[in-house]
C-alpha positions, 0 to 999 in steps of 0.5 A: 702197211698203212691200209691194214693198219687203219682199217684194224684201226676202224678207219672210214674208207680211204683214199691216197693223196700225194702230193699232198694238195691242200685244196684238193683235202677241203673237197674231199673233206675226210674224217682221218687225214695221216700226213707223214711230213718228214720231206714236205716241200713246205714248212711241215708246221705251216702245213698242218696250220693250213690243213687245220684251217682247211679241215676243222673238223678232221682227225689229223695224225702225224707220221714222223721219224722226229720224237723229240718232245719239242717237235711233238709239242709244235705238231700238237700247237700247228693242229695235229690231234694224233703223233705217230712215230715211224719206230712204233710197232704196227700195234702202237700206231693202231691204237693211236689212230684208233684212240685219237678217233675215240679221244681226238687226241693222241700223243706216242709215248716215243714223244714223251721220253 
């Protein structure tokens, strides 16, 4: 889903990364990363800080299944630009992506309520 989804998005070319390895991301250097990070074996936030601190300048979208508000906040704060709600439909996750790569930020209104 995701690939159709980023490419309606207008998306560079993409690449699957899993497990995600920080190192490996600095040399692939892209300008889109999405990370779902419900079941990272790490601190979630301590590895978007890692991710920001390794790829300044990338677009980083979070995938989730947590929209409270709190957690939206704390992604934003660790580098997120991009929060994307795993209960969002496939058109409200294409217009984050596509709206974060215009903006370089994007917040899914799950998050607000």
């Amino acid at each position: 889903m995701f690939s159709s989804l980023l490419r309606k998005a207008g998306a560079p070319s993409l690449v699957t990364v899993a497990p995600l390895d920080v190192t490996g991301l600095g040399k692939l250097a892209p300008a889109l990363l999405v990370c779902d990070v419900d079941h990272s074996a790490v601190d979630s936030l301590e590895l978007l800080r890692r991710i920001r601190f390794v790829l300044p300048d990338c677009t980083i979208a979070v995938y989730t299944a947590d929209d409270a508000q709190s957690w939206g906040a704390s992604c934003h704060l660790a580098g997120a630009n991009c929060l994307l709600s795993k209960k969002s439909s496939e058109a409200t996750l294409t217009y984050g992506v596509r709206a974060a790569l215009k903006s370089g930020c994007y917040t899914d209104p799950r998050f607000a309520a």
